[in-house]
PDB file of N, CA, C and O in Angstrom:
ATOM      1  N   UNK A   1    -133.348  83.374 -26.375  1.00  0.00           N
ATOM      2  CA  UNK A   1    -133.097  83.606 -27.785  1.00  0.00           C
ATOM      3  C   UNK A   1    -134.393  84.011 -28.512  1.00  0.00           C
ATOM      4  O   UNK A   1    -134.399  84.959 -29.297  1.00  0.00           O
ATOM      5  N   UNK A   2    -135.382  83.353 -28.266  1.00  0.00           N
ATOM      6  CA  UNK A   2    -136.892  83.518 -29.126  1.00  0.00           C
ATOM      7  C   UNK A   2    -137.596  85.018 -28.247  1.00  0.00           C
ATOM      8  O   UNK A   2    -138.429  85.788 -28.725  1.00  0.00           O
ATOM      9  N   UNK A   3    -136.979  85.099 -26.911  1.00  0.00           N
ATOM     10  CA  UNK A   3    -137.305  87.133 -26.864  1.00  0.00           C
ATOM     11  C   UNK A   3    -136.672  87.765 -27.479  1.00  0.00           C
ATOM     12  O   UNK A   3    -137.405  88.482 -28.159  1.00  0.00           O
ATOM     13  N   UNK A   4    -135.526  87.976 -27.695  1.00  0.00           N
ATOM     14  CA  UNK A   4    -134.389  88.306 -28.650  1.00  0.00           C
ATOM     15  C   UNK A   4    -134.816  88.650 -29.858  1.00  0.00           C
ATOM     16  O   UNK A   4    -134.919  89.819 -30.230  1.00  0.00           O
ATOM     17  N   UNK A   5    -135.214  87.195 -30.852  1.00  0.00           N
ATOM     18  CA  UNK A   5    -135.694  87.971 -32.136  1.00  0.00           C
ATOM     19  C   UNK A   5    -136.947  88.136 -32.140  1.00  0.00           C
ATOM     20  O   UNK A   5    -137.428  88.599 -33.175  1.00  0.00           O
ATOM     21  N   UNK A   6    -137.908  87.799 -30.942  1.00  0.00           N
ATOM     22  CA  UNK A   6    -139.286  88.973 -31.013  1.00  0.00           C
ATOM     23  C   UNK A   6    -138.751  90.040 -30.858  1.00  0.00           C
ATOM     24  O   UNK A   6    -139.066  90.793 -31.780  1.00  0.00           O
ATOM     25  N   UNK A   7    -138.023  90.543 -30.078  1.00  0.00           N
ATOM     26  CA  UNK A   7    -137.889  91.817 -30.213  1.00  0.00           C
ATOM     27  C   UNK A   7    -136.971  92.974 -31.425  1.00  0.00           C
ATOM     28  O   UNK A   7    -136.852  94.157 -31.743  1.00  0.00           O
ATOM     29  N   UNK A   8    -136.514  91.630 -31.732  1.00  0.00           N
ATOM     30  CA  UNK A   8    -135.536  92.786 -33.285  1.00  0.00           C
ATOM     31  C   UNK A   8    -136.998  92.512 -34.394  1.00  0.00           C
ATOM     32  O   UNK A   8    -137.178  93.316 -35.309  1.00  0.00           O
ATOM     33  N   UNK A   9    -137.741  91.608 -34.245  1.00  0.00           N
ATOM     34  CA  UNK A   9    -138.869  91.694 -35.036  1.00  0.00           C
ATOM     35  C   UNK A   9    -139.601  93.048 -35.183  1.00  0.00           C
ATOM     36  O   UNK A   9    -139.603  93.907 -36.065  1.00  0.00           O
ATOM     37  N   UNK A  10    -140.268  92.908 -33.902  1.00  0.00           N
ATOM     38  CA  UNK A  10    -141.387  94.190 -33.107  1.00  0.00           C
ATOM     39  C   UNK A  10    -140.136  95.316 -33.760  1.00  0.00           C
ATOM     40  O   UNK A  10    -140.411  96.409 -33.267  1.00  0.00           O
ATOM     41  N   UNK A  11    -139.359  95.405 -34.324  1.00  0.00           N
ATOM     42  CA  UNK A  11    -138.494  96.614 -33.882  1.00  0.00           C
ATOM     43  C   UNK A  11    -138.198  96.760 -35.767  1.00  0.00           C
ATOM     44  O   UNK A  11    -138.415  97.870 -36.254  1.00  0.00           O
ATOM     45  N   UNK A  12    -137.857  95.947 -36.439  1.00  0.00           N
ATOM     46  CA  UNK A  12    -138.299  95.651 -37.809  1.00  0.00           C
ATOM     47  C   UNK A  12    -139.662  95.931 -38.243  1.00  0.00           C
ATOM     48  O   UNK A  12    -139.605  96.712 -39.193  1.00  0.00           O
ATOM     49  N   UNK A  13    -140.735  95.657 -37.983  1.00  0.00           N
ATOM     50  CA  UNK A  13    -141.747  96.239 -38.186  1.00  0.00           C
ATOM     51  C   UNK A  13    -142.268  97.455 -37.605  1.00  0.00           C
ATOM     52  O   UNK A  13    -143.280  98.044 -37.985  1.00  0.00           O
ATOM     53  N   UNK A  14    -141.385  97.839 -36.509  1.00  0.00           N
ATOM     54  CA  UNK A  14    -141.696  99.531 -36.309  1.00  0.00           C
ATOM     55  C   UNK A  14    -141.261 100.164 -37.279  1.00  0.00           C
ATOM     56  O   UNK A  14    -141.906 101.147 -37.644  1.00  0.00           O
ATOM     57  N   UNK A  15    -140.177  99.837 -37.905  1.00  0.00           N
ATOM     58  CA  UNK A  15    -139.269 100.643 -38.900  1.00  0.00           C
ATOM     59  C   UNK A  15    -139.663 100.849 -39.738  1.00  0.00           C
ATOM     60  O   UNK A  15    -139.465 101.986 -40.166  1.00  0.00           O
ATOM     61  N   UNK A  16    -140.697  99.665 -40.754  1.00  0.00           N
ATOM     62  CA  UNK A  16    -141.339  99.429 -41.581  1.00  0.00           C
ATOM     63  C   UNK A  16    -142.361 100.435 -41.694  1.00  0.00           C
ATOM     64  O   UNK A  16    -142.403 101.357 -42.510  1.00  0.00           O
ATOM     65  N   UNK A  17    -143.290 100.116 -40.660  1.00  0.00           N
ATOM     66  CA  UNK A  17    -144.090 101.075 -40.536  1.00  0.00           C
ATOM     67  C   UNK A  17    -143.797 102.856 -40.704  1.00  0.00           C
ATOM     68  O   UNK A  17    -144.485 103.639 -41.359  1.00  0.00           O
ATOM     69  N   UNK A  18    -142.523 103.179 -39.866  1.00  0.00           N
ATOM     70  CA  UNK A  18    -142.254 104.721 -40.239  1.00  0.00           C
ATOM     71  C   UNK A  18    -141.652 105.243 -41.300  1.00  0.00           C
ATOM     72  O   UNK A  18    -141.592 106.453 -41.515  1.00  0.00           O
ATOM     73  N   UNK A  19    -141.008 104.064 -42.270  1.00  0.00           N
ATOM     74  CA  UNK A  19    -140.520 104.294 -43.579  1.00  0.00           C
ATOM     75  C   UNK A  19    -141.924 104.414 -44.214  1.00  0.00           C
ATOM     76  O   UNK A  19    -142.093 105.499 -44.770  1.00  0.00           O
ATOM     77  N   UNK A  20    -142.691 103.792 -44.253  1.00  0.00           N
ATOM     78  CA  UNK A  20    -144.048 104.050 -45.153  1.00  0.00           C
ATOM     79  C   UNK A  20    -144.648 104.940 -44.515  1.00  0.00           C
ATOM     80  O   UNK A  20    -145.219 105.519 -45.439  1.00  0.00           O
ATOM     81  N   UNK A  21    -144.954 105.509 -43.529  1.00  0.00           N
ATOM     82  CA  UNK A  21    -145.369 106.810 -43.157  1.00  0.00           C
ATOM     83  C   UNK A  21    -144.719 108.105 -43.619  1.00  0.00           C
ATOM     84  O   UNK A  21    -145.209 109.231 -43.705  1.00  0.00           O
ATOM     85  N   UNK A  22    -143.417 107.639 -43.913  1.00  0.00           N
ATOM     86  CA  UNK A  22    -142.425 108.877 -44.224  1.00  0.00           C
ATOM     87  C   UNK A  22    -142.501 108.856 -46.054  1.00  0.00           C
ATOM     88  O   UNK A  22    -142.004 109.680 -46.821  1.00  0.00           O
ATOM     89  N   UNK A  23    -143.114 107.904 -46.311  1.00  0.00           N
ATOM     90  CA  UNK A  23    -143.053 107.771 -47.852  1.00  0.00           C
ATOM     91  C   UNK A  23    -144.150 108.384 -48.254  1.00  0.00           C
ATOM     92  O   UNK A  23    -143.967 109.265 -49.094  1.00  0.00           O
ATOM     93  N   UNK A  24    -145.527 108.136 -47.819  1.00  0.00           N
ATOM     94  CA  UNK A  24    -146.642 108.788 -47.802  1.00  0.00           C
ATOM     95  C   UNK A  24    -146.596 110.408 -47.706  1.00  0.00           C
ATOM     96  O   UNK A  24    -146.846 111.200 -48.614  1.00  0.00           O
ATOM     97  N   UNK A  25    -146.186 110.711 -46.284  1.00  0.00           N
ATOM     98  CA  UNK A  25    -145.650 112.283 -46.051  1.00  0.00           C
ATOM     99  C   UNK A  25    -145.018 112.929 -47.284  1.00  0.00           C
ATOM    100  O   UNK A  25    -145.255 114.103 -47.568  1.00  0.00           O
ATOM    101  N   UNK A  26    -143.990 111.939 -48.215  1.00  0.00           N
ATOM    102  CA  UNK A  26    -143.317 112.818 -49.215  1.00  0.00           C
ATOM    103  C   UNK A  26    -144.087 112.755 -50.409  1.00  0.00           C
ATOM    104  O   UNK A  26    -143.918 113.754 -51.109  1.00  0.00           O
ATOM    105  N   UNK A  27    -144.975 111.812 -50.935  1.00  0.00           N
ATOM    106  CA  UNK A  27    -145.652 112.024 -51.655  1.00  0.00           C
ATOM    107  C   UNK A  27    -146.878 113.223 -51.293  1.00  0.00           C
ATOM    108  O   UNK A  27    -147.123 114.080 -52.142  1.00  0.00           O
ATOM    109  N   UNK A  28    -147.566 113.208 -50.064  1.00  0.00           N
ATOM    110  CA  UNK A  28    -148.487 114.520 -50.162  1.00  0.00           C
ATOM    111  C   UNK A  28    -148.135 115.369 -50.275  1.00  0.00           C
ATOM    112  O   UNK A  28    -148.786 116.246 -50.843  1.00  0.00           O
ATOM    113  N   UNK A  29    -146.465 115.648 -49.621  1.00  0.00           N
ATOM    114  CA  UNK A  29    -145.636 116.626 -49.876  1.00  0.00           C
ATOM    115  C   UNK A  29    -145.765 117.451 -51.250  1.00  0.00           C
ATOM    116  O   UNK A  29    -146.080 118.630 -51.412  1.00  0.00           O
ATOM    117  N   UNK A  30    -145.400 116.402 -52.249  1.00  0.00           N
ATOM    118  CA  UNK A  30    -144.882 116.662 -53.167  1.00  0.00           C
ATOM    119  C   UNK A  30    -146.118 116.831 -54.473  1.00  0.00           C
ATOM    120  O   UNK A  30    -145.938 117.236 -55.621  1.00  0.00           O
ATOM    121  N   UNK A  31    -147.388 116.367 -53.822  1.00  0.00           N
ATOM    122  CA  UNK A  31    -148.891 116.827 -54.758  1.00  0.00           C
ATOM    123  C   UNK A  31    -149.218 118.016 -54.141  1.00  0.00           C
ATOM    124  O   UNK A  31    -150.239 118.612 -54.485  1.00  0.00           O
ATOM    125  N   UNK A  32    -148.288 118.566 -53.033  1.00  0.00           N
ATOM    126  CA  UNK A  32    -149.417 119.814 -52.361  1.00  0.00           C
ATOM    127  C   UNK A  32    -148.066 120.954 -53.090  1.00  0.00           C
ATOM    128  O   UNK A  32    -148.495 121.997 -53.582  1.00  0.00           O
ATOM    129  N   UNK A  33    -146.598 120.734 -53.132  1.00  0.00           N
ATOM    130  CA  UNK A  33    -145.872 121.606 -53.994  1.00  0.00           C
ATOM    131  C   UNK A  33    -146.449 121.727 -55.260  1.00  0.00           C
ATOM    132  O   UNK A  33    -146.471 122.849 -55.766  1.00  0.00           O
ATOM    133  N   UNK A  34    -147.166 120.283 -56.175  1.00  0.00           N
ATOM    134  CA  UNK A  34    -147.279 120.870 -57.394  1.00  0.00           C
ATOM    135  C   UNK A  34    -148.888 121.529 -57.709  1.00  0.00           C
ATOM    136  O   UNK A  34    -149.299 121.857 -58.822  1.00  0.00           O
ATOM    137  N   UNK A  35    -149.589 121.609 -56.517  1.00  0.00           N
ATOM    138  CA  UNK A  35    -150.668 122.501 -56.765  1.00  0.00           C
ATOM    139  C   UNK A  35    -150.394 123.785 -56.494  1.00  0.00           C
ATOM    140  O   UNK A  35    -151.031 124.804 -56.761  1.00  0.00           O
ATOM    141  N   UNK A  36    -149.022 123.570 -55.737  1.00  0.00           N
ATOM    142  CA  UNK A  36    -149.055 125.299 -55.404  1.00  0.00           C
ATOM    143  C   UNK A  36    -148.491 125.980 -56.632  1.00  0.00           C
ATOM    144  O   UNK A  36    -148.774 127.131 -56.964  1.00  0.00           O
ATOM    145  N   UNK A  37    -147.697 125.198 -57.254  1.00  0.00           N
ATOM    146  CA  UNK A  37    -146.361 125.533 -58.667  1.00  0.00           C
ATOM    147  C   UNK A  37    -147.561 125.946 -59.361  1.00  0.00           C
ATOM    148  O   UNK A  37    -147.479 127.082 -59.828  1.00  0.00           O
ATOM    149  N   UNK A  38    -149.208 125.029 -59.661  1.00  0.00           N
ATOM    150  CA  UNK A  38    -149.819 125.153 -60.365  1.00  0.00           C
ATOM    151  C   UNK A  38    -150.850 126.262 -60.172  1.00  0.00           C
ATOM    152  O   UNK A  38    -151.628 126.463 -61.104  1.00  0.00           O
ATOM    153  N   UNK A  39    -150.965 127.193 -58.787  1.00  0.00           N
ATOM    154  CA  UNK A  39    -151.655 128.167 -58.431  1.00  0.00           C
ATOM    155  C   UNK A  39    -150.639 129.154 -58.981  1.00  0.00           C
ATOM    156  O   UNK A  39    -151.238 130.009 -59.634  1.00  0.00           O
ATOM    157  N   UNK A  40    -149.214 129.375 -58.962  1.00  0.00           N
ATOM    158  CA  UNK A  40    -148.305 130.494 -58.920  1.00  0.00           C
ATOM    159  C   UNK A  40    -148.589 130.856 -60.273  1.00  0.00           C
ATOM    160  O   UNK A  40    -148.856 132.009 -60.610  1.00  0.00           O
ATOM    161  N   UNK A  41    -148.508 129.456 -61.388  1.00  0.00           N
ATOM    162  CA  UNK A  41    -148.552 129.884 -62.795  1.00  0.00           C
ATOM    163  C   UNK A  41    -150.105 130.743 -63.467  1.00  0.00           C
ATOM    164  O   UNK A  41    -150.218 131.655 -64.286  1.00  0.00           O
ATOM    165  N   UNK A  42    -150.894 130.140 -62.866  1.00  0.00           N
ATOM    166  CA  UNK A  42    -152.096 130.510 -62.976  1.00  0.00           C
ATOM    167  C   UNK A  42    -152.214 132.306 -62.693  1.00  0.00           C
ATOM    168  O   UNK A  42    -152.588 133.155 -63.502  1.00  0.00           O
ATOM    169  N   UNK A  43    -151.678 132.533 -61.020  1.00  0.00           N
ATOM    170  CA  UNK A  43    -151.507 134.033 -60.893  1.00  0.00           C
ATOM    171  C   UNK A  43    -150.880 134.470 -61.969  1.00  0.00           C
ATOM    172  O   UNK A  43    -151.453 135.225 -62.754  1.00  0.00           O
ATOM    173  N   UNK A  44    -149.661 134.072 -62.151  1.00  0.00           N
ATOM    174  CA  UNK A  44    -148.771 134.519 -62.673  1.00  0.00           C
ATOM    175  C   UNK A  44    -149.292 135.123 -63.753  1.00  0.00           C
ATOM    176  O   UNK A  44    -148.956 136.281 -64.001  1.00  0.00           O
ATOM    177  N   UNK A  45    -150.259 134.393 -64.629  1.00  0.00           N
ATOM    178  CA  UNK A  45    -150.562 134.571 -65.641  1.00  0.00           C
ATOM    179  C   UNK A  45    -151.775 135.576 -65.715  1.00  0.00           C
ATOM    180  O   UNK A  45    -151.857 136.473 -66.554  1.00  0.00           O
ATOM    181  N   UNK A  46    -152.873 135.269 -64.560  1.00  0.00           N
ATOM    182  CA  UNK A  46    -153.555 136.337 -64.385  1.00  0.00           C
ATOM    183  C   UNK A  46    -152.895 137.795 -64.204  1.00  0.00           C
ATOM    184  O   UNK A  46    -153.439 138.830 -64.588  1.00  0.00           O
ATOM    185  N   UNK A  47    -151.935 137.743 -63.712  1.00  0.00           N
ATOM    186  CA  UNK A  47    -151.083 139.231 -63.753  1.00  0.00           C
ATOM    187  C   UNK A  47    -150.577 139.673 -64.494  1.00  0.00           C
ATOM    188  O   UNK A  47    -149.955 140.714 -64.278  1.00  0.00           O
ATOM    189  N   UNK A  48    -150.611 138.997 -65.910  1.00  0.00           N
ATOM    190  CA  UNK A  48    -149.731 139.143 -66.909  1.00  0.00           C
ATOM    191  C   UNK A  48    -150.527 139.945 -67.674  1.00  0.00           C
ATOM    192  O   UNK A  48    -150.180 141.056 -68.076  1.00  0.00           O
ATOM    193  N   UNK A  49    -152.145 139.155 -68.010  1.00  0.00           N
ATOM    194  CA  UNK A  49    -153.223 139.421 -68.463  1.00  0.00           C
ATOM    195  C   UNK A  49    -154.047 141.273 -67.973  1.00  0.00           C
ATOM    196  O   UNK A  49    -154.508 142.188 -68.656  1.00  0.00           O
ATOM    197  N   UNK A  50    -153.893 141.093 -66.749  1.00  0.00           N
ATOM    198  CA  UNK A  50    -154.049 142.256 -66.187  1.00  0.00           C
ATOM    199  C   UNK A  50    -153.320 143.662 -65.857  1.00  0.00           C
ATOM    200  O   UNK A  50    -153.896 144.668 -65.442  1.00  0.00           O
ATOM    201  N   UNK A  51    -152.213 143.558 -66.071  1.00  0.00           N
ATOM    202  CA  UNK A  51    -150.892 144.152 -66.379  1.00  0.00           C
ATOM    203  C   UNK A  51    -150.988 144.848 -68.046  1.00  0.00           C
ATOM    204  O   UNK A  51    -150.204 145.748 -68.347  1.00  0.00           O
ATOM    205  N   UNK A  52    -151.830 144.428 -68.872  1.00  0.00           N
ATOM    206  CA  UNK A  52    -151.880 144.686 -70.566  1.00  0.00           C
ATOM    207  C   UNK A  52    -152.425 145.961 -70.854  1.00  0.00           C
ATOM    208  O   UNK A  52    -153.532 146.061 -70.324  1.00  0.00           O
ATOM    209  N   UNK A  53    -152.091 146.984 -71.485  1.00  0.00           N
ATOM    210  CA  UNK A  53    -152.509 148.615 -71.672  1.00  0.00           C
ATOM    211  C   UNK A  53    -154.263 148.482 -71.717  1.00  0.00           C
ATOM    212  O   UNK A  53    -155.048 149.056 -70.963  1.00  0.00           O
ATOM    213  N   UNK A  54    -154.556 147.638 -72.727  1.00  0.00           N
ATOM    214  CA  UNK A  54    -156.187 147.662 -72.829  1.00  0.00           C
ATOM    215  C   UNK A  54    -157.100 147.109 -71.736  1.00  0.00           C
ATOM    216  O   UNK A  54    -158.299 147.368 -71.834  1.00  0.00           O
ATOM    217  N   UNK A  55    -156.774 146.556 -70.954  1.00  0.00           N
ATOM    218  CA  UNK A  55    -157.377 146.142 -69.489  1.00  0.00           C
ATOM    219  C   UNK A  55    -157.229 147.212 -68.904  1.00  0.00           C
ATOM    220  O   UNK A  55    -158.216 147.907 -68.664  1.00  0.00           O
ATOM    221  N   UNK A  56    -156.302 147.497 -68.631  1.00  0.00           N
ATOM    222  CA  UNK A  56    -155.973 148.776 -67.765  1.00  0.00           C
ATOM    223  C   UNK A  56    -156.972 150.230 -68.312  1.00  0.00           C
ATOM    224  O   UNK A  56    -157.780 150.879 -67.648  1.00  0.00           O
ATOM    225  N   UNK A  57    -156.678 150.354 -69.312  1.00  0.00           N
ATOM    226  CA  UNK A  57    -157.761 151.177 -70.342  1.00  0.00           C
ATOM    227  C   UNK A  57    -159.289 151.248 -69.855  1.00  0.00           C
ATOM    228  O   UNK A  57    -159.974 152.207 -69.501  1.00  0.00           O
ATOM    229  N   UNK A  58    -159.516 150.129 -69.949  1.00  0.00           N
ATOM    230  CA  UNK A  58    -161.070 149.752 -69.867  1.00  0.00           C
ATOM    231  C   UNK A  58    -161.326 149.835 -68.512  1.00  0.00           C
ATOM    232  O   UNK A  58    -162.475 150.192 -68.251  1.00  0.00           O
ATOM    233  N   UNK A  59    -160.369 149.541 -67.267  1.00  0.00           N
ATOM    234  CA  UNK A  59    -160.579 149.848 -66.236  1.00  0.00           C
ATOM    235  C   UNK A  59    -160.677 151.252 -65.903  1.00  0.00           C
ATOM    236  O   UNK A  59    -161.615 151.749 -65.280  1.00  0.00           O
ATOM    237  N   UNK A  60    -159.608 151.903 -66.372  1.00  0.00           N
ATOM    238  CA  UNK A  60    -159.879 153.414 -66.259  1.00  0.00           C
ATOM    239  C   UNK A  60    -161.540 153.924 -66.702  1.00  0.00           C
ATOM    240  O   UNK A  60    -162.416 154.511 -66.067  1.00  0.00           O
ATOM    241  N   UNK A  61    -161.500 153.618 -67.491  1.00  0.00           N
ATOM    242  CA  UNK A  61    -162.359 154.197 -68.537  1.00  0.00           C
ATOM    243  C   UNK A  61    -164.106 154.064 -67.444  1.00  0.00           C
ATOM    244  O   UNK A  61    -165.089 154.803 -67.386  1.00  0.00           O
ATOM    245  N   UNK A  62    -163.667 152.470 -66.604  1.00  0.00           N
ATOM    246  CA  UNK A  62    -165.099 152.455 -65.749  1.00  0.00           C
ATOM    247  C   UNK A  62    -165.062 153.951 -64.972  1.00  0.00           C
ATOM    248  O   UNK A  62    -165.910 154.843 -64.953  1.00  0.00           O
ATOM    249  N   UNK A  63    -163.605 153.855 -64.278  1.00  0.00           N
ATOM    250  CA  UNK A  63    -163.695 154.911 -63.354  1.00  0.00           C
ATOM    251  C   UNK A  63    -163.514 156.457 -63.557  1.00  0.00           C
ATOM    252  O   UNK A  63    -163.260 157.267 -62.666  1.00  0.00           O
ATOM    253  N   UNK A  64    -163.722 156.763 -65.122  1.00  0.00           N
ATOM    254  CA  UNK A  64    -164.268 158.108 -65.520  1.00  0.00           C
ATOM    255  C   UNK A  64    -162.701 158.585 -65.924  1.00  0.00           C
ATOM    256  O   UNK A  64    -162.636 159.711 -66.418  1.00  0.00           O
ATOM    257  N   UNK A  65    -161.513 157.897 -65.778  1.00  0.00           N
ATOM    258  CA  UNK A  65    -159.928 158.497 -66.218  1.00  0.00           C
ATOM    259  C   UNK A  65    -160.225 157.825 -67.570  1.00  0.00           C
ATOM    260  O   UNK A  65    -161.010 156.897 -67.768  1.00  0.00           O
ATOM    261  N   UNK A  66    -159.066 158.783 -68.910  1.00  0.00           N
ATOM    262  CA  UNK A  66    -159.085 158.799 -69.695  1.00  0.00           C
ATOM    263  C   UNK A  66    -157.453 158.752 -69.793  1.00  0.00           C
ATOM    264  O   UNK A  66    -156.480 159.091 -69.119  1.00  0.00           O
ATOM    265  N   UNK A  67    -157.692 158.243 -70.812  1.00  0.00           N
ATOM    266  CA  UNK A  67    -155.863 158.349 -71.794  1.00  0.00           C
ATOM    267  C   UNK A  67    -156.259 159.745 -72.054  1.00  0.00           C
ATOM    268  O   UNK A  67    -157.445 160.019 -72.241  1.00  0.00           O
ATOM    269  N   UNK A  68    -155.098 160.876 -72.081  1.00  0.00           N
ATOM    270  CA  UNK A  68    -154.380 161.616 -72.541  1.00  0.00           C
ATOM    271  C   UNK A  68    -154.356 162.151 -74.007  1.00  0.00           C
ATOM    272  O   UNK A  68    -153.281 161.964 -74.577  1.00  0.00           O
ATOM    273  N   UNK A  69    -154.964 162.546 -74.461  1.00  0.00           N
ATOM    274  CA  UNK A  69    -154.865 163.036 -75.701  1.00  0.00           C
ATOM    275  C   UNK A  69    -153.369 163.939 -76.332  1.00  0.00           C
ATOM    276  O   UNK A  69    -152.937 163.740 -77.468  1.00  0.00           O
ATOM    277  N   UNK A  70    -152.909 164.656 -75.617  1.00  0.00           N
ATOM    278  CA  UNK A  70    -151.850 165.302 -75.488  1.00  0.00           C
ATOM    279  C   UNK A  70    -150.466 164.177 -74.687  1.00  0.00           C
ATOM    280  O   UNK A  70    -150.396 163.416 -73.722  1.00  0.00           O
ATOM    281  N   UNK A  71    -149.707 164.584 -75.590  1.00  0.00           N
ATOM    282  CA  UNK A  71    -148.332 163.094 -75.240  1.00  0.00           C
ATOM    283  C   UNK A  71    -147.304 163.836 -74.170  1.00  0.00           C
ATOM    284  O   UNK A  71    -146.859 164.972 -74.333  1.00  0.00           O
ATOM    285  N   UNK A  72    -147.108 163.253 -73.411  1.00  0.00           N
ATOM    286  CA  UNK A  72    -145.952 163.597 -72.559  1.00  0.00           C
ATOM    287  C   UNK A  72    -145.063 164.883 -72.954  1.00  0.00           C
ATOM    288  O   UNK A  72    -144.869 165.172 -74.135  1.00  0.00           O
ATOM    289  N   UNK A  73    -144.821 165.229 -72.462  1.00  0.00           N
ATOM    290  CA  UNK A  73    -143.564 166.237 -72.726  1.00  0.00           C
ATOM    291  C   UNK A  73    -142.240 166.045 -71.524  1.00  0.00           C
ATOM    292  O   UNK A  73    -142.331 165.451 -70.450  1.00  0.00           O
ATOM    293  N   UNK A  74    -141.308 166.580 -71.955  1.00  0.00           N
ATOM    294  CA  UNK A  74    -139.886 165.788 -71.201  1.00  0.00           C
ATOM    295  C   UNK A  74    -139.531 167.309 -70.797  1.00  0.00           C
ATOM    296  O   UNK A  74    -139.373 168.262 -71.559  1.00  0.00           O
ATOM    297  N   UNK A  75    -139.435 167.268 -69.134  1.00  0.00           N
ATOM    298  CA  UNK A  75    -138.789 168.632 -68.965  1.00  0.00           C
ATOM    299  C   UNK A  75    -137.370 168.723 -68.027  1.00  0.00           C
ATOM    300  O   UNK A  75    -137.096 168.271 -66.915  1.00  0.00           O
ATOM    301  N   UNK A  76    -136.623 169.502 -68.984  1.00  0.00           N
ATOM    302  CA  UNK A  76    -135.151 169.819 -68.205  1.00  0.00           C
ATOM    303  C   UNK A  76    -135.305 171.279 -67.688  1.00  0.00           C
ATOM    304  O   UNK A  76    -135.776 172.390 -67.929  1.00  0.00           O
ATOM    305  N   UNK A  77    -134.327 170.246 -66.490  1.00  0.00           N
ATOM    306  CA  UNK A  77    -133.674 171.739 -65.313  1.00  0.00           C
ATOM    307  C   UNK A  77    -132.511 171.767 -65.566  1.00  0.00           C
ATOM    308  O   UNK A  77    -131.832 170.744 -65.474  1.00  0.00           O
ATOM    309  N   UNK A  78    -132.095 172.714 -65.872  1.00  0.00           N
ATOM    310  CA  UNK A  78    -130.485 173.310 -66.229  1.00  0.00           C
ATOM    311  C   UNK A  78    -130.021 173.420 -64.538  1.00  0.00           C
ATOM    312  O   UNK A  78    -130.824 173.790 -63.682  1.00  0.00           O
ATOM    313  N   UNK A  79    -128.805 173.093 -64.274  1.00  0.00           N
ATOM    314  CA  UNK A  79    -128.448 173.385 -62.629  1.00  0.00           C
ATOM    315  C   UNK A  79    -127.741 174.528 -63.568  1.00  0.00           C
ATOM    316  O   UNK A  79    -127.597 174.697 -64.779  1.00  0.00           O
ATOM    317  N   UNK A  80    -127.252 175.454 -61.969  1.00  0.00           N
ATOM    318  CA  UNK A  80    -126.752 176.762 -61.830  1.00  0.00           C
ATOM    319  C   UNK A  80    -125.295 176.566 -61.258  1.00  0.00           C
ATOM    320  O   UNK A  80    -124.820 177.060 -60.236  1.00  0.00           O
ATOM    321  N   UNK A  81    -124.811 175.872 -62.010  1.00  0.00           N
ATOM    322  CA  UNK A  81    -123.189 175.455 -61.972  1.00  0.00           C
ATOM    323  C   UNK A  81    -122.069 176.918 -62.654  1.00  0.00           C
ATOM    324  O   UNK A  81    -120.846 176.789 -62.701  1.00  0.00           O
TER     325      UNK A  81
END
């Protein structure tokens, strides 16, 4: 009888043990999702920033392109229907 419940013991405290290993696991889990949530917003936002006509502008502008002085023009092709 006293091997018996050493062994549902030993077997109770294995359990113990892998529930708190598995609890641990979901918490790092779940600080390493919200650094990533917190990298995406960050891009996110850097792309938003960089995406804006006057960034873009000023970037051109390093590399010698210019805005357009003259505006678009819209051209139609008539088909031969």
């Amino acid at each position: 009888m006293i091997l018996f419940l050493s062994v549902l013991a030993l077997i109770m405290i294995a359990s113990s043990h892998s529930a708190d290993r598995k609890v641990h696991e979901v918490a790092r889990l779940k600080d390493e999702v919200r650094e990533l949530h917190s990298r995406f917003v960050e891009g996110r936002s850097e792309l938003m920033g960089l995406k804006k006509e006057t960034v873009v502008e000023h970037r051109m502008k390093e590399k010698g392109i210019f805005i357009s002085e003259i505006p678009p023009t819209k051209i139609k092709v008539k088909s031969k229907k």
